[in-house]
C-alpha positions in Angstrom: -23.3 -41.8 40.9 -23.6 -42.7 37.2 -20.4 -44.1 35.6 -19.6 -42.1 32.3 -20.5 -43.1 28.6 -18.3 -45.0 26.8 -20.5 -43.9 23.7 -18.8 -41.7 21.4 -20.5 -38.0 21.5 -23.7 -38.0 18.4 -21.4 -36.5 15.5 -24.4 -33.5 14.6 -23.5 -32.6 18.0 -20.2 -31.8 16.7 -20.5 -29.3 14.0 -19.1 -26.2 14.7 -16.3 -27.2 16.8 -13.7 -26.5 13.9 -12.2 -27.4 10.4 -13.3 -30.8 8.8 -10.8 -33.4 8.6 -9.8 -35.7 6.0 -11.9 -36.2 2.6 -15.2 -35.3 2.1 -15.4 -37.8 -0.9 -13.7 -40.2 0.8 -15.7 -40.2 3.8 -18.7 -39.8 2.4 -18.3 -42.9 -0.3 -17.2 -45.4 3.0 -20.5 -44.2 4.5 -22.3 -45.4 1.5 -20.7 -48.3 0.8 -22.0 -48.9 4.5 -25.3 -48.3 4.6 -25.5 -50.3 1.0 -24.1 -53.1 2.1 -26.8 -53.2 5.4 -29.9 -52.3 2.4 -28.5 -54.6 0.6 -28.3 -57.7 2.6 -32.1 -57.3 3.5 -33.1 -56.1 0.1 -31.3 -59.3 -1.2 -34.2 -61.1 -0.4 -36.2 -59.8 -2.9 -34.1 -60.7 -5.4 -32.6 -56.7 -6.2 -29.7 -55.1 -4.7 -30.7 -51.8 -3.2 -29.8 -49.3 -6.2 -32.0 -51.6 -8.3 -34.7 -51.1 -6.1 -34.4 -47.4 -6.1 -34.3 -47.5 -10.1 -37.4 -49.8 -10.1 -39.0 -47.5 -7.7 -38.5 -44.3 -9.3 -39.5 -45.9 -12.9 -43.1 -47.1 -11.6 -43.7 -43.9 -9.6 -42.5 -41.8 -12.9 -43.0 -44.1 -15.8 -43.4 -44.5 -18.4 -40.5 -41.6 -19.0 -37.8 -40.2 -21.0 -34.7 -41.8 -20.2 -33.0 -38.4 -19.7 -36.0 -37.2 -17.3 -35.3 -40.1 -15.1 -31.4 -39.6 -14.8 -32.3 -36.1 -14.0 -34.3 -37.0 -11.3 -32.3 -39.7 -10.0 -29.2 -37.0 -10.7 -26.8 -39.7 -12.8 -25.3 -39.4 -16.3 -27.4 -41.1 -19.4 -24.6 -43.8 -19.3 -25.1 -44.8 -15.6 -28.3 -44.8 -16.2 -28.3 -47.5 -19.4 -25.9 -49.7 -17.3 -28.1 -49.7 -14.6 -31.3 -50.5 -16.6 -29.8 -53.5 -18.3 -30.5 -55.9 -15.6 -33.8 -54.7 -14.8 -34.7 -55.1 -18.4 -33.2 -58.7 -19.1 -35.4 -59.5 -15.8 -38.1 -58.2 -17.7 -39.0 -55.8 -15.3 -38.9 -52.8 -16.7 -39.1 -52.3 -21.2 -37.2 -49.5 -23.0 -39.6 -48.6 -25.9 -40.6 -46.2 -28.4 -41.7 -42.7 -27.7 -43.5 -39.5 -29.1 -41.3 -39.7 -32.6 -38.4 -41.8 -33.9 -35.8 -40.4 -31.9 -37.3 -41.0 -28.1 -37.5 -43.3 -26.0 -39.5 -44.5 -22.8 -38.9 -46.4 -19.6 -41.6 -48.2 -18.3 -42.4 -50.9 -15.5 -44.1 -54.1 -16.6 -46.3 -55.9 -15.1 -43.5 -58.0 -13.3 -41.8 -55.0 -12.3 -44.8 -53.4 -10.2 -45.1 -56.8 -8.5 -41.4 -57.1 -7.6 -41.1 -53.4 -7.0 -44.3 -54.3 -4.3 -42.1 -57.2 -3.3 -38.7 -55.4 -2.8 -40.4 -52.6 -1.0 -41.5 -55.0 2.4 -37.6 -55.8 2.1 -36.5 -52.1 1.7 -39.2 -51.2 4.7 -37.5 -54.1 6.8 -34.2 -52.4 5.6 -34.8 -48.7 6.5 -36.7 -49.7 10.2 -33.6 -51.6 11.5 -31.3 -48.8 9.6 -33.2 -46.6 12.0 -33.4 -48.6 15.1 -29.8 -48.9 14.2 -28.9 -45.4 14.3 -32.0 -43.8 15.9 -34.4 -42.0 14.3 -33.5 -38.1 15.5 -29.9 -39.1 14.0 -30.9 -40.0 10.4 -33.6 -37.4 10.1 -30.4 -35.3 10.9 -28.5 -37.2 8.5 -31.4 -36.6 5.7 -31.7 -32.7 6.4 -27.7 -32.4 5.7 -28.0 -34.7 3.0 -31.2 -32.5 1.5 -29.1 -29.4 2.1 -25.8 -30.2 0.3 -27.5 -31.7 -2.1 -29.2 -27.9 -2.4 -26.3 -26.2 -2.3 -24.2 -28.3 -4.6 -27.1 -28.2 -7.7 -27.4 -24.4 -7.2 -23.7 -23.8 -7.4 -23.7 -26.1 -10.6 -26.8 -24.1 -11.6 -25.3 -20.8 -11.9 
């Protein structure tokens, strides 16, 4: 005779089974705070916190770019986006500099910034193999597909 799970039931499983409780926003901002904090705390190592890492990561595979082209891919505002580069920049990773005419700019990765990006991304690998050990792999491909999918649906209602 097997004794019964103590486990709580895989949330995906769940869906369907009536009206969402509580707040979206707020629910979804404790789950990120979350899984920062575990990214984090490996990621640390490298010397970036893990929203650093995804900036340095999306300038050296996009760079060098328009400052507005990368806050639309990383979907944040311009301003986020200047906060964020300010520390990445005084690192001397990554150089704001001129562009096609007076009035543009480009973000680019130095030479140090490839190398800790390089760096930070053995960390971030360490990070996202025990986030899926963690969690188990079926449950954050889940997790990514809704993800991928809200994200869809919220841009297209913004779209029209």
């Amino acid at each position: 005779m097997q004794k019964p799970s103590s486990r709580q039931p895989d949330v995906m499983s769940l869906v369907g089974l009536g009206s969402p409780v509580g707040c979206s926003s707020f629910k979804l901002r404790k789950l990120s705070r979350r899984v920062s904090q575990h990214f984090d705390q490996i990621v640390s190592v490298a010397g970036l916190k893990t929203t650093q890492y995804s900036l340095l990561s999306h300038v050296v595979r996009l760079g060098p770019v328009k400052p507005g082209e990368l806050a639309s891919e990383m979907e944040m505002d311009a301003s986020t986006l200047t906060r964020n580069l300010q520390p990445l920049v005084a690192q001397g990773w990554v150089e704001v500099g001129p562009g096609a005419d007076a009035r543009s700019r480009l973000v680019a990765a130095t030479d140090a910034g490839r190398e800790k990006h390089t760096e930070a991304k053995r960390e971030w690998k360490r990070a996202q193999i025990a986030f899926n050990q963690r969690l188990g792999e079926a449950r954050v491909a889940r997790l990514h597909a809704v993800i991928e999918d809200c994200l869809k649906a919220l841009n297209a209602e913004e779209g029209a």
